[in-house]
N, C-alpha and C positions, 0 to 999 in steps of 0.2 A: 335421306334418312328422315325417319318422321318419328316424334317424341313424343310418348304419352309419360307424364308425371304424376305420382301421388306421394303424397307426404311421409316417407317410413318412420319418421318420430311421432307420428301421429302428434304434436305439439300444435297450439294456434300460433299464427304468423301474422302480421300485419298485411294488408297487398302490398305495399310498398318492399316489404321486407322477403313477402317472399318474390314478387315480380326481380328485385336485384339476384335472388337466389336462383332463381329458374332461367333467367338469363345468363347469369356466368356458367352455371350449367349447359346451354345449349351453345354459349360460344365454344364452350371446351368441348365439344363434339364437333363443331366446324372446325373447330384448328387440330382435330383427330384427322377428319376427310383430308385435309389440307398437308398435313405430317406424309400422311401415307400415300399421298397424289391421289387420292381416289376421286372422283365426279360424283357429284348428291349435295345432296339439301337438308340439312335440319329444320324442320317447319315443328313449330307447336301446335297442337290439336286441343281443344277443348269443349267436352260435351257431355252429357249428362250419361251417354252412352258411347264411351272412347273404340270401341272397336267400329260402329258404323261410321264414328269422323275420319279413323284414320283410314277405313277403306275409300270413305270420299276423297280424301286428301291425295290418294295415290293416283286416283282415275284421273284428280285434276292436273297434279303433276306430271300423268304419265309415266309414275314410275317404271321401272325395271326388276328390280327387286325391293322387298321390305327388309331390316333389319330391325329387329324388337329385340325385349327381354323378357324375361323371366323370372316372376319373384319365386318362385318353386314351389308354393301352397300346396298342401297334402291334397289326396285326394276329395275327401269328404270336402272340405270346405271350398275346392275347386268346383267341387260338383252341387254345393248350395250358393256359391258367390258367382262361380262361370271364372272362366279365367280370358282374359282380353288376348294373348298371345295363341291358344287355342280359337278362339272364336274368328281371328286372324289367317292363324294358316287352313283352315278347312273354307273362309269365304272368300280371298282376295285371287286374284286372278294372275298373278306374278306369283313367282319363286319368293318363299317368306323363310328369314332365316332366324332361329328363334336362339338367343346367347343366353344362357344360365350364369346368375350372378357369384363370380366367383369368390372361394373364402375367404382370400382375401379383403372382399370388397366389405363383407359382412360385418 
């Protein structure tokens, strides 16, 4: 599994502050793979353009499939911002499975 993050409080963070946040975040997606017996990797990606890293990131891992999300951005604004899970499933080379964030999560 490969994780691309952005901030939904849009609020500033310290590194420190958010480096502890984004890590308990990615362990609580290893101990998701690990729950469910599944095989993968949570790797963080970081780059000024997150759909090209995360495609490097697969080739290097040689993934199998990708798992992303979905913040569900209307059209318009998908269509002036681009949307990273779109830009994913038309260029990666694997099966890319795209999960929309549920209401609850909201």
């Amino acid at each position: 599994m490969i994780f691309e993050d952005s901030d939904k409080e849009g609020g500033l963070k310290t590194d420190e502050e958010e480096g502890t946040r984004l890590k308990a975040k990615l362990d609580s997606y290893q101990q998701l793979l690990t729950e469910f017996k599944l095989m993968g990797e949570v790797k963080p990606v970081s780059d000024k353009t997150p759909g090209k890293a995360i495609i490097s990131a697969i080739e290097e891992l040689n993934a199998d499939v990708l798992v992303t999300g979905s913040r569900g951005h209307g059209r318009i604004r998908r269509a002036v911002l681009g949307s990273v899970s779109e830009y994913l499933l038309h260029r990666a080379r694997i099966p890319v499975v795209i999960c929309k964030e549920s209401s609850s999560d909201v």
